[in-house]
C-alpha positions as CSV (number, residue, x, y, z in Angstrom):
1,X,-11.6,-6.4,10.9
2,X,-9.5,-3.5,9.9
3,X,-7.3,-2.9,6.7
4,X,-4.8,-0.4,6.1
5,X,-4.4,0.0,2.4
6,X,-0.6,1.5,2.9
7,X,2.5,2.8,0.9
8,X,5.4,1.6,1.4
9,X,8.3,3.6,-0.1
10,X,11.6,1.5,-0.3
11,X,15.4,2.9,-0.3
12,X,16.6,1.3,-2.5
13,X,20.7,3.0,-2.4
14,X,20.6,1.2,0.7
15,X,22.0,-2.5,1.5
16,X,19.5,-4.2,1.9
17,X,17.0,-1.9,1.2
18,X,15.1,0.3,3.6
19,X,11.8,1.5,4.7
20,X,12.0,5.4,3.7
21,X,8.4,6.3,3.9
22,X,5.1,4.5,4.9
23,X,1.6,6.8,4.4
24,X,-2.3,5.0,5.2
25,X,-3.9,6.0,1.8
26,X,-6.9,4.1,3.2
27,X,-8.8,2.1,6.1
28,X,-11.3,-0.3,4.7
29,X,-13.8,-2.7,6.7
30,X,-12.6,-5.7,4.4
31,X,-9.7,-7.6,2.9
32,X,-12.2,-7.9,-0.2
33,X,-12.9,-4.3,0.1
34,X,-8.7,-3.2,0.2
35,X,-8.0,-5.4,-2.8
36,X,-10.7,-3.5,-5.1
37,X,-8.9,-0.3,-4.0
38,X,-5.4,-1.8,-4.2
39,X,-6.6,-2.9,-8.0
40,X,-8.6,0.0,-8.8
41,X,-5.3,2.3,-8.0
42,X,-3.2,0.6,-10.0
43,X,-5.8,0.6,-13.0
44,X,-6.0,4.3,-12.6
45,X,-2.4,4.4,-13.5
46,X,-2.4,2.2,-16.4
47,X,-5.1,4.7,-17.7
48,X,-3.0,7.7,-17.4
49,X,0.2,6.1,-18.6
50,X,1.6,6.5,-15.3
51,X,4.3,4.0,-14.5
52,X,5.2,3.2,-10.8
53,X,8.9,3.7,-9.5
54,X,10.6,0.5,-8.2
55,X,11.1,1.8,-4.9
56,X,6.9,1.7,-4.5
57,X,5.0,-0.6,-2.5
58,X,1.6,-0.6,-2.3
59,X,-0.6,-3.6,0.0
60,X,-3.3,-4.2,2.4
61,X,-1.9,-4.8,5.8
62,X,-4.9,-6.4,8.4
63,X,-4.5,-4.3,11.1
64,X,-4.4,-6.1,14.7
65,X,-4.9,-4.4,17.9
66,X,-5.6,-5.4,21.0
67,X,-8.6,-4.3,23.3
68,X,-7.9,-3.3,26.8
């Protein structure tokens, strides 16, 4: 299976909010394998004494698709 590890960057002026930007950062083999990454990021951030906005998303979506 596939996993997108994506950003999601909310509006948040909006009612209700609203998807503003989405970028792939990643695409991992595993679910196991996205949530080291998704964890790992956000350990990197702590570190530098960075603190995320509260219009940021970040997840691992399981990408389904459909062969032909």
């Amino acid at each position: 299976m596939t996993w997108l590890l994506m950003v999601i960057i909310l509006n948040l002026d909006a009612s209700p909010p609203q998807v503003h930007e989405t970028k792939i950062l990643e695409i991992l083999n595993s679910e196991k394998e996205c949530l080291k990454k998704h964890k790992a990021f956000f350990k990197e951030l702590k570190e530098q004494k960075i603190s995320v906005p509260a219009n940021f998303n970040l997840g691992c979506v399981l990408l389904k698709g459909t062969r032909i």
